[in-house]
PDB file of N, CA, C and O in Angstrom:
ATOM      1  N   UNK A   1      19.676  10.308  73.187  1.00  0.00           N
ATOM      2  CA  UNK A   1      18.495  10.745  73.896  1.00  0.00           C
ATOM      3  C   UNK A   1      17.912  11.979  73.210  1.00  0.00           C
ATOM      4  O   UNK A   1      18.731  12.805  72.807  1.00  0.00           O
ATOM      5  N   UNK A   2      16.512  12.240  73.007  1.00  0.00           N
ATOM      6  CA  UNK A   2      16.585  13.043  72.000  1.00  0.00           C
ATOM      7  C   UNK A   2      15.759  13.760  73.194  1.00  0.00           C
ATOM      8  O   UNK A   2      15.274  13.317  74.235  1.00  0.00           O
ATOM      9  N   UNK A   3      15.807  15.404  72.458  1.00  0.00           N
ATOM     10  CA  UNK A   3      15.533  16.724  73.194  1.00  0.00           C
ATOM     11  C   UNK A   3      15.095  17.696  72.045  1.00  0.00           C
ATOM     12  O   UNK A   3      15.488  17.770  70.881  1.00  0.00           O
ATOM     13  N   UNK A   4      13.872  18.640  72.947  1.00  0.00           N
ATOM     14  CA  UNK A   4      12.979  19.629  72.642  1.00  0.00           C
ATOM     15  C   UNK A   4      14.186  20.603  72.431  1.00  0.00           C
ATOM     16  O   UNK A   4      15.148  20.777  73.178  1.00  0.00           O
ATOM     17  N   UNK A   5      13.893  21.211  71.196  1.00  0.00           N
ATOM     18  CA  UNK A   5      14.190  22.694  71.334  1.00  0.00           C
ATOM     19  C   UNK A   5      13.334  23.567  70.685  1.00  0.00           C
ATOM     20  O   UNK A   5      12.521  23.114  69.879  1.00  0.00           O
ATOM     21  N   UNK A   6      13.396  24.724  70.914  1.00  0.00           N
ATOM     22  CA  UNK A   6      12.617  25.566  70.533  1.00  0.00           C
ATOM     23  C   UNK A   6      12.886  26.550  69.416  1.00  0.00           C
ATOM     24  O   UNK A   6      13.638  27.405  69.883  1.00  0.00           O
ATOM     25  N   UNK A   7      12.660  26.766  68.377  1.00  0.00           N
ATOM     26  CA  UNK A   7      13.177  27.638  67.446  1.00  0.00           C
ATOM     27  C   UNK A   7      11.679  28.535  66.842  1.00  0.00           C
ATOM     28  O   UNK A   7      10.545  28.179  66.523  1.00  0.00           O
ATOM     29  N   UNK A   8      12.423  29.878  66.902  1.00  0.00           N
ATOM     30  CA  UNK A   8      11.526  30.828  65.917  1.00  0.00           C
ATOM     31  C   UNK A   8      11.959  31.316  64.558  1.00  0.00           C
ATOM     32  O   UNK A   8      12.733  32.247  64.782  1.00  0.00           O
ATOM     33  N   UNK A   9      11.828  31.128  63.162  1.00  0.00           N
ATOM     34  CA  UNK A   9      11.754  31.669  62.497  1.00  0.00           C
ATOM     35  C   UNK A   9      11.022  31.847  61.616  1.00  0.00           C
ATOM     36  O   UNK A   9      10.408  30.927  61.075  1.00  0.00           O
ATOM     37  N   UNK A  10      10.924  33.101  61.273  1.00  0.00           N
ATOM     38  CA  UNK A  10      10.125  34.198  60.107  1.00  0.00           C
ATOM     39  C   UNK A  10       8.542  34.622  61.044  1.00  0.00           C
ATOM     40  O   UNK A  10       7.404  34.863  60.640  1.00  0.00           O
ATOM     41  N   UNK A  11       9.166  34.562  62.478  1.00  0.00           N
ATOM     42  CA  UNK A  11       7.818  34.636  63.321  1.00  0.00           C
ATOM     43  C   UNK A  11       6.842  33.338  63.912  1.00  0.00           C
ATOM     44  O   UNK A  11       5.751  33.413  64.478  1.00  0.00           O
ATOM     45  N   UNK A  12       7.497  32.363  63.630  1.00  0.00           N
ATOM     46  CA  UNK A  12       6.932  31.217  63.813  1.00  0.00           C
ATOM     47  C   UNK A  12       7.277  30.519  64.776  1.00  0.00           C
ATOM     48  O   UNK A  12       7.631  29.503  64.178  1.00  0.00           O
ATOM     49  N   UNK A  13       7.460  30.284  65.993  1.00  0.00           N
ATOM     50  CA  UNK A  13       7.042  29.373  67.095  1.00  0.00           C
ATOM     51  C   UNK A  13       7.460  28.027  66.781  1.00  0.00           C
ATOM     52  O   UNK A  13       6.482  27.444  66.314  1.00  0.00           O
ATOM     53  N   UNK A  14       8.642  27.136  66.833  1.00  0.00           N
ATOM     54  CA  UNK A  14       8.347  25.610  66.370  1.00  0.00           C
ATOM     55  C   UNK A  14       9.069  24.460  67.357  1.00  0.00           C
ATOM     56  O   UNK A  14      10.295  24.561  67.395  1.00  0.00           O
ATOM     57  N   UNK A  15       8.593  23.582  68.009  1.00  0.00           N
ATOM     58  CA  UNK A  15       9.592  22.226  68.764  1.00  0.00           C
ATOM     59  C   UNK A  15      10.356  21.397  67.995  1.00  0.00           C
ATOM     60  O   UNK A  15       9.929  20.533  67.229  1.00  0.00           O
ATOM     61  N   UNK A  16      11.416  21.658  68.201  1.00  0.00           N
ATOM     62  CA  UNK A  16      12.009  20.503  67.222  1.00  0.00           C
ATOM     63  C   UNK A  16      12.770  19.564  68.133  1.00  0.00           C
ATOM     64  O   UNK A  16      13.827  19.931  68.647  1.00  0.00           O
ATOM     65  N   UNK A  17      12.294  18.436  68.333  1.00  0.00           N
ATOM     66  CA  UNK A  17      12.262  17.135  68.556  1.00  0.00           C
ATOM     67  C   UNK A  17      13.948  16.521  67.762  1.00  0.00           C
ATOM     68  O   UNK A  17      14.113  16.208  66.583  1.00  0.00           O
ATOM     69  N   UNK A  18      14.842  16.513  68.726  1.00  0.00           N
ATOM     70  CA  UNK A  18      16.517  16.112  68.206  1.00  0.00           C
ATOM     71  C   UNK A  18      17.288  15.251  69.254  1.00  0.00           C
ATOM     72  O   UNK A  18      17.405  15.455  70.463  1.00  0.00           O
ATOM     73  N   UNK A  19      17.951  13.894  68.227  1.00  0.00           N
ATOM     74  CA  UNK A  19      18.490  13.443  69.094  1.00  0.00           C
ATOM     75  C   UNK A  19      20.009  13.504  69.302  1.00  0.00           C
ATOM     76  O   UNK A  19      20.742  12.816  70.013  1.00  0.00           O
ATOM     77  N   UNK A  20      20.366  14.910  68.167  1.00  0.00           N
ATOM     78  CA  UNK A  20      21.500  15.342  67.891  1.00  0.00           C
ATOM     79  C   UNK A  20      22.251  16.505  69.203  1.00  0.00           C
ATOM     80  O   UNK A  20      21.834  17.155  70.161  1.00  0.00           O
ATOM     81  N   UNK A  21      23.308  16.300  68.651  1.00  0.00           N
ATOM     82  CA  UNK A  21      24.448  17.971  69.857  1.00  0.00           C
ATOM     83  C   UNK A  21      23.486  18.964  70.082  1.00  0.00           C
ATOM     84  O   UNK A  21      22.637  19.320  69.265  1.00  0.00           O
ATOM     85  N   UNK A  22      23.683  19.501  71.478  1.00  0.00           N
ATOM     86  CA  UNK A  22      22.773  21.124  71.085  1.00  0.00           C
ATOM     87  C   UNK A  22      23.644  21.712  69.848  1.00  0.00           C
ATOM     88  O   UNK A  22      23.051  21.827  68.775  1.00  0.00           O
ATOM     89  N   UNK A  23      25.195  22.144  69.931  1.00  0.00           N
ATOM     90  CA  UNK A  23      25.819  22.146  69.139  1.00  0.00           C
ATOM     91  C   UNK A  23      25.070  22.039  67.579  1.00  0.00           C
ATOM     92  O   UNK A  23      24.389  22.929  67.071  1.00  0.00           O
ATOM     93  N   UNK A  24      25.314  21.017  67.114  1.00  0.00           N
ATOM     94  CA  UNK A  24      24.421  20.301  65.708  1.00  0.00           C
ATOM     95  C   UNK A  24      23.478  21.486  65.732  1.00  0.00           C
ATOM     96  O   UNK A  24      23.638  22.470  65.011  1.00  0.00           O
ATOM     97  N   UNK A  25      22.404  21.329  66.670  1.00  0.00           N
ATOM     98  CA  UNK A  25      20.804  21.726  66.332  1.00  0.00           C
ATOM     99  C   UNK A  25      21.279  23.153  66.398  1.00  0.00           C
ATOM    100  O   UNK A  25      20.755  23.708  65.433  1.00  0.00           O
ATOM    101  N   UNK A  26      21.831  23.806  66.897  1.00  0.00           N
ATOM    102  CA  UNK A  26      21.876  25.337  66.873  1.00  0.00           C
ATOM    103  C   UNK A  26      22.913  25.839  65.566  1.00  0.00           C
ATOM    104  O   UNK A  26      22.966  27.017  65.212  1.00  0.00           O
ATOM    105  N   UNK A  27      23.687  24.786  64.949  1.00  0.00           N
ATOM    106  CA  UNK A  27      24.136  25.401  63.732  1.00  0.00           C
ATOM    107  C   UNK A  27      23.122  25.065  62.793  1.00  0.00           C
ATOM    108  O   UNK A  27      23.177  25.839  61.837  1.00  0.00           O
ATOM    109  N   UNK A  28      22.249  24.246  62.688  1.00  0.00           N
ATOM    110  CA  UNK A  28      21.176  23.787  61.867  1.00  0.00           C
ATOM    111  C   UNK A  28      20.489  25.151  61.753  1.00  0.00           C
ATOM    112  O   UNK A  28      20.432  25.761  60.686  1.00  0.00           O
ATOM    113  N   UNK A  29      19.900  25.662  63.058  1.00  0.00           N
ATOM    114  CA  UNK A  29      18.886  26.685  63.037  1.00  0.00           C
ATOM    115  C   UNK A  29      19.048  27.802  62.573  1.00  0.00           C
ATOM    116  O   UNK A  29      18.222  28.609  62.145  1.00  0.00           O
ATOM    117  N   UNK A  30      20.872  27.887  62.715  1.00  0.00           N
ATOM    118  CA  UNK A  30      21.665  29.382  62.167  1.00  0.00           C
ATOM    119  C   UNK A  30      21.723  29.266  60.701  1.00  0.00           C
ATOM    120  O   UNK A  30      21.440  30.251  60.019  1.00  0.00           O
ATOM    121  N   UNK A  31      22.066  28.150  60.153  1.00  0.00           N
ATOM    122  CA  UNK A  31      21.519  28.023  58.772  1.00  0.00           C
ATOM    123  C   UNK A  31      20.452  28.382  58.317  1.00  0.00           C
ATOM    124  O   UNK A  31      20.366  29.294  57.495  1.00  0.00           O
ATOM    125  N   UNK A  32      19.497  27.756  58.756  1.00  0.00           N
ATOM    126  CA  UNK A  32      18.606  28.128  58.418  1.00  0.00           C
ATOM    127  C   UNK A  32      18.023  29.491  58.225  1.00  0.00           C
ATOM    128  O   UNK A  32      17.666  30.142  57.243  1.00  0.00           O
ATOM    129  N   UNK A  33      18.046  29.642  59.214  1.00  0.00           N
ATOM    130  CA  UNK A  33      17.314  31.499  59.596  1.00  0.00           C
ATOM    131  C   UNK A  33      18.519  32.310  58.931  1.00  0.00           C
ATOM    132  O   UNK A  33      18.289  33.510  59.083  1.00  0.00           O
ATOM    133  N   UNK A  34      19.456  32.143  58.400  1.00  0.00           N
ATOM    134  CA  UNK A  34      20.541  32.276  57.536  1.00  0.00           C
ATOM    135  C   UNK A  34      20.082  32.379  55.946  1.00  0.00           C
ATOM    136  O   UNK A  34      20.331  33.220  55.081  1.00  0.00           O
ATOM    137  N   UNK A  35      19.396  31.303  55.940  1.00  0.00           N
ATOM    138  CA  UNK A  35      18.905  31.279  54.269  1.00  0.00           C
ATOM    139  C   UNK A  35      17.637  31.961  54.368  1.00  0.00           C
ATOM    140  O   UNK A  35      17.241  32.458  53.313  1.00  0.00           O
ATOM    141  N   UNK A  36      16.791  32.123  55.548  1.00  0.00           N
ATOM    142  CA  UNK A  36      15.613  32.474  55.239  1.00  0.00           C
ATOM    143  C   UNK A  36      15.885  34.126  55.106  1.00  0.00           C
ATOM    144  O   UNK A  36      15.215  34.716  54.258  1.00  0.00           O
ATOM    145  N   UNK A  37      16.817  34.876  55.891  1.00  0.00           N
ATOM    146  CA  UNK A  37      17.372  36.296  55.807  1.00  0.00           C
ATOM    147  C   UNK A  37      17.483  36.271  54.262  1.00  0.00           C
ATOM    148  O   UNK A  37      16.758  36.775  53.405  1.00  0.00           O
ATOM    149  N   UNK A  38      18.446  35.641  54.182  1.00  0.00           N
ATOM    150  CA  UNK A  38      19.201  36.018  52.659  1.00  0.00           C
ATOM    151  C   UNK A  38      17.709  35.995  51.652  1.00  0.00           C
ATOM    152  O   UNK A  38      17.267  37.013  51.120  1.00  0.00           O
ATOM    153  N   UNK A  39      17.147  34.790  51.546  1.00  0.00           N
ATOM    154  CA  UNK A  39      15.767  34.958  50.661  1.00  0.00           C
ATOM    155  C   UNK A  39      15.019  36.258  51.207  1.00  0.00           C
ATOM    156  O   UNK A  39      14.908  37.185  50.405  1.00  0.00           O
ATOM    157  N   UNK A  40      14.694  36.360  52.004  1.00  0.00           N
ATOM    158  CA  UNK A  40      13.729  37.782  52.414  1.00  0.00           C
ATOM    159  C   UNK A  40      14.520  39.179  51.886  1.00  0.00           C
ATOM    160  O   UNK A  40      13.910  40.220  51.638  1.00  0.00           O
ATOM    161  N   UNK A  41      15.889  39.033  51.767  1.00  0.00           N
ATOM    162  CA  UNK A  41      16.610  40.274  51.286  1.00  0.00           C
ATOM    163  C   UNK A  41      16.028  40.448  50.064  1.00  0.00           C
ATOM    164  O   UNK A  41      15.324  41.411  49.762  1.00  0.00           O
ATOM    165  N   UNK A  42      16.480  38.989  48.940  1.00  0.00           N
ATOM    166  CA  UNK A  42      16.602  39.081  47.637  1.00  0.00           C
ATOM    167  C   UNK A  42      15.124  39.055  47.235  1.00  0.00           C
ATOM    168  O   UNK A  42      14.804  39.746  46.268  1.00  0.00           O
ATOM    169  N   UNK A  43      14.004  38.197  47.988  1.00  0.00           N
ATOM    170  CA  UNK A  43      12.664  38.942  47.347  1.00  0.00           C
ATOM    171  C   UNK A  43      12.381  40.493  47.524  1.00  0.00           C
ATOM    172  O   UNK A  43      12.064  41.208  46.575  1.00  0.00           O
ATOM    173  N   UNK A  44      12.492  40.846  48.536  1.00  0.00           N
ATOM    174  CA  UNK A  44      12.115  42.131  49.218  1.00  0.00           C
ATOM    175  C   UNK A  44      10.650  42.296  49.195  1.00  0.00           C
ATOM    176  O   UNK A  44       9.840  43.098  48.731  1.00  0.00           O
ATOM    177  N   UNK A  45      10.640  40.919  50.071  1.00  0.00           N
ATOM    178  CA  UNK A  45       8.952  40.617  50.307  1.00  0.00           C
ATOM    179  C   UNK A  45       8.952  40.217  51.989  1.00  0.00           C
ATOM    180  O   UNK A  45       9.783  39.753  52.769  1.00  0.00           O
ATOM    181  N   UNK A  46       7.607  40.650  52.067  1.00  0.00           N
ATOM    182  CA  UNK A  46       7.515  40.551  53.787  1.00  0.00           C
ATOM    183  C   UNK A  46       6.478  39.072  53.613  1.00  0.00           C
ATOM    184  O   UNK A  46       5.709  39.015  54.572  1.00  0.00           O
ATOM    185  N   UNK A  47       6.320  38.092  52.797  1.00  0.00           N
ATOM    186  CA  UNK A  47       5.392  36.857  52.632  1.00  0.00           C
ATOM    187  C   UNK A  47       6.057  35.940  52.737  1.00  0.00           C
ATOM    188  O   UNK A  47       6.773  35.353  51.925  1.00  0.00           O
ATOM    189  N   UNK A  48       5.680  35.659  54.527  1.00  0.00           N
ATOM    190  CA  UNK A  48       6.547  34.306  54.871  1.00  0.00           C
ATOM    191  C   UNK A  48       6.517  33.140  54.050  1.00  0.00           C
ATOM    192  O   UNK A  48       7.633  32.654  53.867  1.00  0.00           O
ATOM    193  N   UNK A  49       5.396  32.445  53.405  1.00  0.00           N
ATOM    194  CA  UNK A  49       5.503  31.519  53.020  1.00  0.00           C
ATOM    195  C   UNK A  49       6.220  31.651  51.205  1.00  0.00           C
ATOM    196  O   UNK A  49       6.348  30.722  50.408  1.00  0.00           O
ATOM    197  N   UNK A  50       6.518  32.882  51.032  1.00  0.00           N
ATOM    198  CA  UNK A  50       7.254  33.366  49.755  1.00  0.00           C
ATOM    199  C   UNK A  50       9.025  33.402  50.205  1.00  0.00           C
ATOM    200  O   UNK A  50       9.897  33.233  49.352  1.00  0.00           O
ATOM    201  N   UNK A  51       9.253  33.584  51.290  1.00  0.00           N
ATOM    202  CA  UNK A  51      10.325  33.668  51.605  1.00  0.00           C
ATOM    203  C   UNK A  51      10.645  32.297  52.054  1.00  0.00           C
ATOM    204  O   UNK A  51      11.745  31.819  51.776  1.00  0.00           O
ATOM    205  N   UNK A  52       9.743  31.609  52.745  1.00  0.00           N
ATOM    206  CA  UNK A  52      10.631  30.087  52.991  1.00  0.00           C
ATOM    207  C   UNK A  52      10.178  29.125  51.895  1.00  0.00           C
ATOM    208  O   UNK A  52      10.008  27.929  52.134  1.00  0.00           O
ATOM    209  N   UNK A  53       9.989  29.654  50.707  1.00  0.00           N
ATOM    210  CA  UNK A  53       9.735  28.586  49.223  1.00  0.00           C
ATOM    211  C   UNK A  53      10.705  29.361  49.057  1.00  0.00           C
ATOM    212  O   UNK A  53      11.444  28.623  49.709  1.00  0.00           O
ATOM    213  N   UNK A  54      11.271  30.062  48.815  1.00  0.00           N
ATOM    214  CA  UNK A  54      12.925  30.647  48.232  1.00  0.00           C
ATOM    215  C   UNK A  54      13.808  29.936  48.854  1.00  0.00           C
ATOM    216  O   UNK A  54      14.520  29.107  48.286  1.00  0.00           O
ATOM    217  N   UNK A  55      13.854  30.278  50.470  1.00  0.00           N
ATOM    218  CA  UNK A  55      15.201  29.737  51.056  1.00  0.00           C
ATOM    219  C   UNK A  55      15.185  28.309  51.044  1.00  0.00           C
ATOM    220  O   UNK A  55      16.187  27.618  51.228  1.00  0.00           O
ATOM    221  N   UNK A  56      13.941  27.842  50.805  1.00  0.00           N
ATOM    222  CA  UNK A  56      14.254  25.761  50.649  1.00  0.00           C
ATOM    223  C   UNK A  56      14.934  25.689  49.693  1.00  0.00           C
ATOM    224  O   UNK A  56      15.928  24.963  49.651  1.00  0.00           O
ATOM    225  N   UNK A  57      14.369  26.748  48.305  1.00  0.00           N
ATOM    226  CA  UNK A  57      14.903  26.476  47.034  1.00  0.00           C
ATOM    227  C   UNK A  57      16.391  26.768  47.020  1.00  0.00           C
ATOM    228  O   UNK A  57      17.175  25.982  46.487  1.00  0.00           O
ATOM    229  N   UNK A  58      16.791  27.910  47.612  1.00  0.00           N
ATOM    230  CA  UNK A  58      17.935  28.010  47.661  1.00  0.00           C
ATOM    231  C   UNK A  58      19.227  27.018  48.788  1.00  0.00           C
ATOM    232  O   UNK A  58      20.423  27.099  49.068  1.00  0.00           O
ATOM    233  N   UNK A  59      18.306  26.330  49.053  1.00  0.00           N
ATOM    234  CA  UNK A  59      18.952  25.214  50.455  1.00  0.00           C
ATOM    235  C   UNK A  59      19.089  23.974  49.585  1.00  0.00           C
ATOM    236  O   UNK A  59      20.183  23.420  49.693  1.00  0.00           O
ATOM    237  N   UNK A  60      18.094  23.334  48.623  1.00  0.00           N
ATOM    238  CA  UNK A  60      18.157  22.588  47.972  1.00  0.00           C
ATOM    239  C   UNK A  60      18.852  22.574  47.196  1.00  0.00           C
ATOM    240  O   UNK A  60      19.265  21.467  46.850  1.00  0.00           O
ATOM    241  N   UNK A  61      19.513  24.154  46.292  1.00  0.00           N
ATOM    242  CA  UNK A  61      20.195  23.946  44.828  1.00  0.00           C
ATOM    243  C   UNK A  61      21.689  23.786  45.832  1.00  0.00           C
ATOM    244  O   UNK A  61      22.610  23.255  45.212  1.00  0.00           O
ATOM    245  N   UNK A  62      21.953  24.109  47.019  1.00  0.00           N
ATOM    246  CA  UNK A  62      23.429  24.312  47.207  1.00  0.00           C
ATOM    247  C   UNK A  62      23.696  22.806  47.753  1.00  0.00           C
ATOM    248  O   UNK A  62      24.819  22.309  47.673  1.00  0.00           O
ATOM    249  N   UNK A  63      22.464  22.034  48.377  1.00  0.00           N
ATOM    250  CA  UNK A  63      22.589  20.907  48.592  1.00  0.00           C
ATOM    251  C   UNK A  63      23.057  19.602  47.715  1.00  0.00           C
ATOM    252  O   UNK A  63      23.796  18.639  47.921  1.00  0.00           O
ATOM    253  N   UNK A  64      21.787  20.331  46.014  1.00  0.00           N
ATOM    254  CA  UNK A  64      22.036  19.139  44.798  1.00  0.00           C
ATOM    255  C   UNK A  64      23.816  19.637  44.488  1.00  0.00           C
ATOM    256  O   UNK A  64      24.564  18.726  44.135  1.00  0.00           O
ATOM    257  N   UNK A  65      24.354  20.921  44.618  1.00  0.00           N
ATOM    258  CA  UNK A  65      25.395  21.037  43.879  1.00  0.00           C
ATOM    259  C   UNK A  65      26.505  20.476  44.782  1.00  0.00           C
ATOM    260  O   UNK A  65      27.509  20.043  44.218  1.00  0.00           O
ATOM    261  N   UNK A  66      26.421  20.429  46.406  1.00  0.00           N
ATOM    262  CA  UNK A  66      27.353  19.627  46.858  1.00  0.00           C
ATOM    263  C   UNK A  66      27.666  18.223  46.765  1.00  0.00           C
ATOM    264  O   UNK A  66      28.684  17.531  46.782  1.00  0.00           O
ATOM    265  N   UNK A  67      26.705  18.093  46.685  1.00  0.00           N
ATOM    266  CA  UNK A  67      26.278  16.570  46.378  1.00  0.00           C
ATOM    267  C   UNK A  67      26.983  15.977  44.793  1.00  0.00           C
ATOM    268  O   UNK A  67      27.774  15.055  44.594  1.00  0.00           O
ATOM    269  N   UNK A  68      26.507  16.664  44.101  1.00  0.00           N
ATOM    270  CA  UNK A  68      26.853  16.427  42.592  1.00  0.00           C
ATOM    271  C   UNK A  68      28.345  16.710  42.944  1.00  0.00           C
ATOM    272  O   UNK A  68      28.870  15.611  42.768  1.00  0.00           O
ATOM    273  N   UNK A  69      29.095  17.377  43.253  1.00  0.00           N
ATOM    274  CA  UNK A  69      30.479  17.618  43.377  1.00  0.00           C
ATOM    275  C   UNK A  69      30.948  16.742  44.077  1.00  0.00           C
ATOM    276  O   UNK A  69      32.055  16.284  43.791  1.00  0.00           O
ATOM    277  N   UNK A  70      30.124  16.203  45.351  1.00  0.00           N
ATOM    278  CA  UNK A  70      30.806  14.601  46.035  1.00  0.00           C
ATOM    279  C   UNK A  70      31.369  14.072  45.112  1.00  0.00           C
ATOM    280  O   UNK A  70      32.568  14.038  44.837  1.00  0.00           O
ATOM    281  N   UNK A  71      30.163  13.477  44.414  1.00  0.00           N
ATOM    282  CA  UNK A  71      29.823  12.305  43.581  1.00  0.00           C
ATOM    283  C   UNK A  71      30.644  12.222  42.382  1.00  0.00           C
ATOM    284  O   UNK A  71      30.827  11.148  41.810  1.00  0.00           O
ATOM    285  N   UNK A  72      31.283  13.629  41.872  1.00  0.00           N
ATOM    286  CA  UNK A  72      31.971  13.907  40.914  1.00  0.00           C
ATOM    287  C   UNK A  72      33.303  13.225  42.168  1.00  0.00           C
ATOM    288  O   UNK A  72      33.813  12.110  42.059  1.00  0.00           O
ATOM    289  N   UNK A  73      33.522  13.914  42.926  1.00  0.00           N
ATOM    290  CA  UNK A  73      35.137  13.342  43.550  1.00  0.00           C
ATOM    291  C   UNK A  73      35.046  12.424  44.006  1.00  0.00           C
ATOM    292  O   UNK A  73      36.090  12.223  44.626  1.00  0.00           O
ATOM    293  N   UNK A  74      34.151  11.352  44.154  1.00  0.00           N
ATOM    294  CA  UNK A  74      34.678   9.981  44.833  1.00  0.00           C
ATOM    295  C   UNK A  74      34.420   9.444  42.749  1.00  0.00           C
ATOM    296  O   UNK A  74      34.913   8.353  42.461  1.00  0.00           O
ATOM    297  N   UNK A  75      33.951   9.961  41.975  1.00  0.00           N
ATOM    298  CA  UNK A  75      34.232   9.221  40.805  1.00  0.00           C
ATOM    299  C   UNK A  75      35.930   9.121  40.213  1.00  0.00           C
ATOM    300  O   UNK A  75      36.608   8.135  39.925  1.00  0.00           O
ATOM    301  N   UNK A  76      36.218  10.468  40.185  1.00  0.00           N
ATOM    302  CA  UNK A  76      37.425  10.595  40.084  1.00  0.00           C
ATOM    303  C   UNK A  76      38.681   9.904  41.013  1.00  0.00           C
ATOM    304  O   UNK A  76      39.797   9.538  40.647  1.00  0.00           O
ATOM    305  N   UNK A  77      38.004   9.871  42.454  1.00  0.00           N
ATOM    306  CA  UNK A  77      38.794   8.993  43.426  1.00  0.00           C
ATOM    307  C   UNK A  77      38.812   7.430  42.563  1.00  0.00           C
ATOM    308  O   UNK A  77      39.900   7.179  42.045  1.00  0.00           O
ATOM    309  N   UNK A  78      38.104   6.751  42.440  1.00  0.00           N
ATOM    310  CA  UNK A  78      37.973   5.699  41.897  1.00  0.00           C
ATOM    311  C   UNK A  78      38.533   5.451  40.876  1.00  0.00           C
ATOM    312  O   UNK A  78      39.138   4.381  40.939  1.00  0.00           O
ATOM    313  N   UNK A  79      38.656   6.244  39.418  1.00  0.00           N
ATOM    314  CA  UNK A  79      39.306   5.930  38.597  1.00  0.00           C
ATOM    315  C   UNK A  79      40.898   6.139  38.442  1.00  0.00           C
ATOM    316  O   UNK A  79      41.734   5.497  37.806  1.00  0.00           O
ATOM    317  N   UNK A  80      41.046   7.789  39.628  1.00  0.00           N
ATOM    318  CA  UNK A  80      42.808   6.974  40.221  1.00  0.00           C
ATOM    319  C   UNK A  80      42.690   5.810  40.474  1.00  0.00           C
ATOM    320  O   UNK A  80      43.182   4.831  39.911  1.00  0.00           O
ATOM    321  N   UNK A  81      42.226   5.862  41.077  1.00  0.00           N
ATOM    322  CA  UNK A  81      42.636   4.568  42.512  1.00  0.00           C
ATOM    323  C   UNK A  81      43.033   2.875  41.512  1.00  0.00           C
ATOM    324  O   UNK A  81      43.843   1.950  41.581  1.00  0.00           O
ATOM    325  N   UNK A  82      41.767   3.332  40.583  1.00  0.00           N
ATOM    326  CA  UNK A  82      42.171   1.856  39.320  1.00  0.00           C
ATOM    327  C   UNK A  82      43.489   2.223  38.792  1.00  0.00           C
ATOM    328  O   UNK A  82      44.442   1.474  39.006  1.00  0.00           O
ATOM    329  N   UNK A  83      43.632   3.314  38.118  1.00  0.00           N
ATOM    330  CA  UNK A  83      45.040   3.673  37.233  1.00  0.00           C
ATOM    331  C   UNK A  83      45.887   2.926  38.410  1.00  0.00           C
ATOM    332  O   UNK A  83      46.157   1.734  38.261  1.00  0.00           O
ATOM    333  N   UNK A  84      46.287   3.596  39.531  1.00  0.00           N
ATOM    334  CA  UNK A  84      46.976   3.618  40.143  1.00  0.00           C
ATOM    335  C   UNK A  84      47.501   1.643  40.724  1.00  0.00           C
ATOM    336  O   UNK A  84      48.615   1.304  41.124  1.00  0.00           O
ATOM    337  N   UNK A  85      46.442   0.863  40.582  1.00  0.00           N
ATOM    338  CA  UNK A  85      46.260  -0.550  40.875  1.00  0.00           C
ATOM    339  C   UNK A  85      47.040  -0.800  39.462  1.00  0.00           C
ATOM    340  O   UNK A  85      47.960  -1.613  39.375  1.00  0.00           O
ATOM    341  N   UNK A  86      46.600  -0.058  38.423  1.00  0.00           N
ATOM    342  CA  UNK A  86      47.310  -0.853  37.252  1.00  0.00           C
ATOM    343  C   UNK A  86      48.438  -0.487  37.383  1.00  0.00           C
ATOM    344  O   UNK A  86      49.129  -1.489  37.567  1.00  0.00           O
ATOM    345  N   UNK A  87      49.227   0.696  37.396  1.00  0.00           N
ATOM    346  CA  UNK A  87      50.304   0.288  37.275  1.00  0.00           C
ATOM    347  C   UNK A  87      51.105  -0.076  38.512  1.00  0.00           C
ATOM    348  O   UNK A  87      52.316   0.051  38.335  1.00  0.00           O
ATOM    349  N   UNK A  88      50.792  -0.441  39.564  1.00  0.00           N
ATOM    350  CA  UNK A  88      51.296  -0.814  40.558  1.00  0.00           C
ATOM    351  C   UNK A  88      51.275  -2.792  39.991  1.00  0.00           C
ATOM    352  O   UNK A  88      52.366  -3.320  40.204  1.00  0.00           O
ATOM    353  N   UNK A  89      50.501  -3.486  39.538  1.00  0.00           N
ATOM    354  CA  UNK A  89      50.311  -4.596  38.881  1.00  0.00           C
ATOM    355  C   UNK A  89      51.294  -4.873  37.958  1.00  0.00           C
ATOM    356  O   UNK A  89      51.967  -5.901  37.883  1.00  0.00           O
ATOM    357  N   UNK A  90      51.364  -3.224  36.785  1.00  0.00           N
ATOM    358  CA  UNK A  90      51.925  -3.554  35.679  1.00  0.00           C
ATOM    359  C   UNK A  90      53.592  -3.257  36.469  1.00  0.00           C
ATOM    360  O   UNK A  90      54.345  -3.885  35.724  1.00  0.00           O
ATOM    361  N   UNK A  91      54.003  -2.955  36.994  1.00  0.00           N
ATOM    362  CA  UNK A  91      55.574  -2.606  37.722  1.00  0.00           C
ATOM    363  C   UNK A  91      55.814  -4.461  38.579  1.00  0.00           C
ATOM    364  O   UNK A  91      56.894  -5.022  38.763  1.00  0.00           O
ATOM    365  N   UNK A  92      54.730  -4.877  38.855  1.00  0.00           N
ATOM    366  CA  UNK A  92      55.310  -6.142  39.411  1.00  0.00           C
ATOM    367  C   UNK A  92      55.700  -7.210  38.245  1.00  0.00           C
ATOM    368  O   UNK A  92      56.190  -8.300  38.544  1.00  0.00           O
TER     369      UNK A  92
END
């Protein structure tokens, strides 16, 4: 069932429409307003729309690098997982 919530950040007013945990949506928002702090530190700019083109950017690179690190360990899962078929094959 999805539900309104209300979030402000960088001064902004917004509904966000979720059919997720309050739980979920309120660690979402702490993230967020999490990255948007940290970008507003490291510009040391008061230009909202300068500060949330940083914190996407910086939301995106930690996103591509988790991701790429999945993708690196289920590769590596896989090519055990073959070794491991072979010699379980080669022992029979």
């Amino acid at each position: 069932m999805k539900k309104r919530f209300d979030v402000k950040i960088l001064g902004q007013e917004l509904s966000v429409v979720s059919d997720s945990g309050d739980e979920h949506v309120a660690k979402v928002i702490r993230f967020v307003s999490d990255k948007v702090e940290e970008a507003g530190k490291a510009a040391g700019s008061k230009n909202a729309l300068n500060i949330a083109i940083l914190a996407a950017l910086n939301i995106a690179d930690e996103y591509l690098r988790v991701t790429g690190t999945k993708e690196n360990i289920y590769s590596q899962l896989e090519s055990r997982s073959e070794q491991l078929i072979h010699l379980i094959n080669d022992i029979r």
